[in-house]
PyMOL CGO cylinders between C-alpha atoms (Angstrom):
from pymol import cmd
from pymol.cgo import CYLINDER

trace = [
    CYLINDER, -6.77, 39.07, 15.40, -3.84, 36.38, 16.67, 0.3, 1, 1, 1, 1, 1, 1,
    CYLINDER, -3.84, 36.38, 16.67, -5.86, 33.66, 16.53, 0.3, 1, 1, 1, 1, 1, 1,
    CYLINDER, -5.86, 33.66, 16.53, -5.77, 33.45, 12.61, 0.3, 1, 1, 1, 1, 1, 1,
    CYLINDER, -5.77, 33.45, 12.61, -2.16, 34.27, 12.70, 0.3, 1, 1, 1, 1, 1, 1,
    CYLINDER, -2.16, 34.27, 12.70, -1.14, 31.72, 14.87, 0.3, 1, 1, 1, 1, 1, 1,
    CYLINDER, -1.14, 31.72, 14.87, -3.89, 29.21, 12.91, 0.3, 1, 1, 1, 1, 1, 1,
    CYLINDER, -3.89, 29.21, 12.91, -1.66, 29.51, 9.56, 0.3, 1, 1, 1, 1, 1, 1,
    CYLINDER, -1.66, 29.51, 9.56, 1.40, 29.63, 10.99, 0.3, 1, 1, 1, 1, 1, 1,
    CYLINDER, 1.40, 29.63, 10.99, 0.75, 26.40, 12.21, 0.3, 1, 1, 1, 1, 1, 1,
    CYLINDER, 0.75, 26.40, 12.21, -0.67, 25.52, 9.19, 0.3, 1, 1, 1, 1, 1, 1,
    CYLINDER, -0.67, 25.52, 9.19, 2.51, 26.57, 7.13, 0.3, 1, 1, 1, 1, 1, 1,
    CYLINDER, 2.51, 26.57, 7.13, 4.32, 24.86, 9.66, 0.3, 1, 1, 1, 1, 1, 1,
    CYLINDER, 4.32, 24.86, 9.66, 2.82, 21.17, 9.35, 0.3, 1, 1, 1, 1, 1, 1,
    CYLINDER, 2.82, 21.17, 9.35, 3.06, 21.75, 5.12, 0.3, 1, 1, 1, 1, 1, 1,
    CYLINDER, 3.06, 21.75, 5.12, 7.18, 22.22, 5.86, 0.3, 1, 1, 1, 1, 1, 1,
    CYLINDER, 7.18, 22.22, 5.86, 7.51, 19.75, 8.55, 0.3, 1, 1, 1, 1, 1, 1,
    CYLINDER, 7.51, 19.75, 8.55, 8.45, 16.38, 7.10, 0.3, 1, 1, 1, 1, 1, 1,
    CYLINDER, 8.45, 16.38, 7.10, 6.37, 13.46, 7.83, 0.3, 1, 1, 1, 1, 1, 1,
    CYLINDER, 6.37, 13.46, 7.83, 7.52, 11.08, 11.19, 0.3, 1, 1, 1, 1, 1, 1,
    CYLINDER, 7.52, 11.08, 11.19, 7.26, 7.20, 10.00, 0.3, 1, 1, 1, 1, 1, 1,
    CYLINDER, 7.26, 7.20, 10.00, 9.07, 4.76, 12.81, 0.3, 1, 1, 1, 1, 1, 1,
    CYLINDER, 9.07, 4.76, 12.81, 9.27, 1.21, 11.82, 0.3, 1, 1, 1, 1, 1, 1,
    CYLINDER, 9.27, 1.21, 11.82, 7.90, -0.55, 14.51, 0.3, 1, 1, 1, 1, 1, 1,
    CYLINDER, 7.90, -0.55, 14.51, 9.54, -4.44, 16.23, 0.3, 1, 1, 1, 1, 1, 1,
    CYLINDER, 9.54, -4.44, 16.23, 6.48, -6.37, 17.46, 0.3, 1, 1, 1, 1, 1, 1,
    CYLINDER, 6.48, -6.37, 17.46, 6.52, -10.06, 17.94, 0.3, 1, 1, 1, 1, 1, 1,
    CYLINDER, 6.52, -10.06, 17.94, 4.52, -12.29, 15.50, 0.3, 1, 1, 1, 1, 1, 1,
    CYLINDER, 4.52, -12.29, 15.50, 2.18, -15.36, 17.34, 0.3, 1, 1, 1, 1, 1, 1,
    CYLINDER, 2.18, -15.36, 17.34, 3.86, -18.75, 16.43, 0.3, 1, 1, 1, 1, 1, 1,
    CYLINDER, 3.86, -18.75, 16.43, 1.78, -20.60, 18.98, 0.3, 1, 1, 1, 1, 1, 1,
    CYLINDER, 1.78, -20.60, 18.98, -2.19, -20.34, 18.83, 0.3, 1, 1, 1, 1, 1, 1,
    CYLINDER, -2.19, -20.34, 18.83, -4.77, -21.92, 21.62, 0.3, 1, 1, 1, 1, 1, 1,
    CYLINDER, -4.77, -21.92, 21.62, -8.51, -21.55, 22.09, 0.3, 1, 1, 1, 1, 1, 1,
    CYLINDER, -8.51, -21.55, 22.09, -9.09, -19.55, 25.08, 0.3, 1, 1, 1, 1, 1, 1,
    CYLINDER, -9.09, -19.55, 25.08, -12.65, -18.81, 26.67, 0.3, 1, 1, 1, 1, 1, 1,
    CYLINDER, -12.65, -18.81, 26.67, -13.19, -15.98, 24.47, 0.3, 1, 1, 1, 1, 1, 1,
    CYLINDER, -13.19, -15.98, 24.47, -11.71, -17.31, 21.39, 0.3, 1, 1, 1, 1, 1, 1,
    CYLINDER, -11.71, -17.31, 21.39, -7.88, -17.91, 19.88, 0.3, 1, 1, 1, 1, 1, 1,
    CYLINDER, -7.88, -17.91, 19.88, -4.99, -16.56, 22.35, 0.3, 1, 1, 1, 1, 1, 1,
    CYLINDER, -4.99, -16.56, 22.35, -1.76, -16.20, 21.50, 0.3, 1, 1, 1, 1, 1, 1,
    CYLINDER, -1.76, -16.20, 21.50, 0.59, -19.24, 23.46, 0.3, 1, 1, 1, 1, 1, 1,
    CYLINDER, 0.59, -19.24, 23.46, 4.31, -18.14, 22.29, 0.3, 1, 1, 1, 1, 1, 1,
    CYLINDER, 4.31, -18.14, 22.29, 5.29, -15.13, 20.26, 0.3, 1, 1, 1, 1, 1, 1,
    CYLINDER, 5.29, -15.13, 20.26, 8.97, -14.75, 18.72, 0.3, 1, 1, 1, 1, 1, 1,
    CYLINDER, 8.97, -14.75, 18.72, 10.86, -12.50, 16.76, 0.3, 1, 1, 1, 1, 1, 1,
    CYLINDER, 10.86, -12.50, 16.76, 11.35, -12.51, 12.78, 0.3, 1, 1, 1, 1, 1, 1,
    CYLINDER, 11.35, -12.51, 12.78, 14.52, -14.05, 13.81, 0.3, 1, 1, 1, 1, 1, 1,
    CYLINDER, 14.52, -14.05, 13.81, 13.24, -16.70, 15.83, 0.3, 1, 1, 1, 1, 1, 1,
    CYLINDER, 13.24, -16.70, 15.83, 14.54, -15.07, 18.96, 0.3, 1, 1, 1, 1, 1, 1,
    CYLINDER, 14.54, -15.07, 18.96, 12.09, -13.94, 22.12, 0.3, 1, 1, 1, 1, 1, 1,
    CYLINDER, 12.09, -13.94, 22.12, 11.08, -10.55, 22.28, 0.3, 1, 1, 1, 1, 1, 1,
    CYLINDER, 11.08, -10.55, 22.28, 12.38, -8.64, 25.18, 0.3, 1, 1, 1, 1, 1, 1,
    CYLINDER, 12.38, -8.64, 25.18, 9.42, -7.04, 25.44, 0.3, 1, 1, 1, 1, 1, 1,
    CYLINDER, 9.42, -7.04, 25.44, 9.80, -5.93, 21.68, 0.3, 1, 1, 1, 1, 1, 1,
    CYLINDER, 9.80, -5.93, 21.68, 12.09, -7.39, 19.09, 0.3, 1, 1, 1, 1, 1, 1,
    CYLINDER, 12.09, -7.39, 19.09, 14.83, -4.44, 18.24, 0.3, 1, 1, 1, 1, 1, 1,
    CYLINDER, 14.83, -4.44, 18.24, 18.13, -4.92, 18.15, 0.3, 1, 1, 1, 1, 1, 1,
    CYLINDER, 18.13, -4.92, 18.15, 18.74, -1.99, 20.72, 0.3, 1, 1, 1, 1, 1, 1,
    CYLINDER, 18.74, -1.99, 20.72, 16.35, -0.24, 22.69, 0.3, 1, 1, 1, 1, 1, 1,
    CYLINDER, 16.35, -0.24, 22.69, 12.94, 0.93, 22.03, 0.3, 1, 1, 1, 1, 1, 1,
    CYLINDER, 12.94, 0.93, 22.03, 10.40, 3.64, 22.83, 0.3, 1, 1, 1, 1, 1, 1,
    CYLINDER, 10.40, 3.64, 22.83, 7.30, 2.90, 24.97, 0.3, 1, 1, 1, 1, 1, 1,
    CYLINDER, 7.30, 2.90, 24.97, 5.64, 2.17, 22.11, 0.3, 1, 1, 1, 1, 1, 1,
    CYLINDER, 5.64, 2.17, 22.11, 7.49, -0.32, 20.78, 0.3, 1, 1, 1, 1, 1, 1,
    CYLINDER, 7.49, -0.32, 20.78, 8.88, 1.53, 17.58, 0.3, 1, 1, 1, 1, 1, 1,
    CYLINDER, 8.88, 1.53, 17.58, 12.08, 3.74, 17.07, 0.3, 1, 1, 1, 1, 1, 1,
    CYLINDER, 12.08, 3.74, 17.07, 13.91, 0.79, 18.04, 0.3, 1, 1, 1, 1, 1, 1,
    CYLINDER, 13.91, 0.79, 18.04, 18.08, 1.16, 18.06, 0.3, 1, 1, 1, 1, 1, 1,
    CYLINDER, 18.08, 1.16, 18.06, 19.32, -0.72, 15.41, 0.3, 1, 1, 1, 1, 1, 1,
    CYLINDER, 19.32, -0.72, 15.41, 16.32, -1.44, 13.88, 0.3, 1, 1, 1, 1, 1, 1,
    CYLINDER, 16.32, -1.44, 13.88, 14.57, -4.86, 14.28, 0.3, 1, 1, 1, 1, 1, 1,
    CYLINDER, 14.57, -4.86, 14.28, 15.11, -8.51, 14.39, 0.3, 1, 1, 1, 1, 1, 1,
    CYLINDER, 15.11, -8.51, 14.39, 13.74, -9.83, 11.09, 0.3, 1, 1, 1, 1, 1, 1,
    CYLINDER, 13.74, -9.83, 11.09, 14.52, -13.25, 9.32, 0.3, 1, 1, 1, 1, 1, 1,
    CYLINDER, 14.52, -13.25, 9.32, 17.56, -13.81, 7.40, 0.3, 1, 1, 1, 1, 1, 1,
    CYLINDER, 17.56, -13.81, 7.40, 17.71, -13.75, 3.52, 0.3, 1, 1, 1, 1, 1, 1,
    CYLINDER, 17.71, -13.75, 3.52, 18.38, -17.62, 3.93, 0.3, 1, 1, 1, 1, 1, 1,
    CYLINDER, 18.38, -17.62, 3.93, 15.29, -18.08, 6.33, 0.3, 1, 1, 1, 1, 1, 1,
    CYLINDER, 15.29, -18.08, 6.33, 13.18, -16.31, 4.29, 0.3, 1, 1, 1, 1, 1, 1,
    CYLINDER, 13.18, -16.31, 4.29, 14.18, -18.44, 1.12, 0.3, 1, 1, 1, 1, 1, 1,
    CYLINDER, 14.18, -18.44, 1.12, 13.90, -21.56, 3.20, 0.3, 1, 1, 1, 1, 1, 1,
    CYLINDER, 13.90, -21.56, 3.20, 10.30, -20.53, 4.10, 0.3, 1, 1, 1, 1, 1, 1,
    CYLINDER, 10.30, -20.53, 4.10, 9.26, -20.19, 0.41, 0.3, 1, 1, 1, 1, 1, 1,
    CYLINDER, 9.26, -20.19, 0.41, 10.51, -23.56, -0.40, 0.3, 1, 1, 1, 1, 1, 1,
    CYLINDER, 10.51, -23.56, -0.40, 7.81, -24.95, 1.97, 0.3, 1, 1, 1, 1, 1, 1,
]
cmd.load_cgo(trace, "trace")
């Protein structure tokens, strides 16, 4: 007789919960080879041109690579515009 209790409160308790989205700072490939078993990445960087250190937040992130402190390193409104131009 629990078991459906405890079923719909946990039920009622994922409708209240508010949904967990993380942004996420992983390094983009800049540098492309052909490896054995096809294209490898050669260099990866930041959006702000910067290495990752392993991931590219500004502060610390979780093992996952998301959650990062200060959000992540992304290209400047200039670099950006200067990329379009291209």
């Amino acid at each position: 007789m629990k078991t459906p209790f405890v079923a719909a409160l946990l039920a009622a308790l994922l409708l209240v919960l508010p949904a967990a989205q993380a942004e996420c700072c992983f390094p983009h490939c800049v540098k492309w080879v052909n490896g054995p078993e096809g294209p490898m990445c050669l260099v990866e960087k930041c959006g702000d041109g910067t290495e990752p250190t392993p991931y590219c937040g500004y502060g610390k992130c979780n093992i996952f690579g998301c959650n990062c402190d200060g959000g992540c390193r992304t290209a400047s409104k200039r670099r950006l515009h200067m990329r379009k131009m291209i």
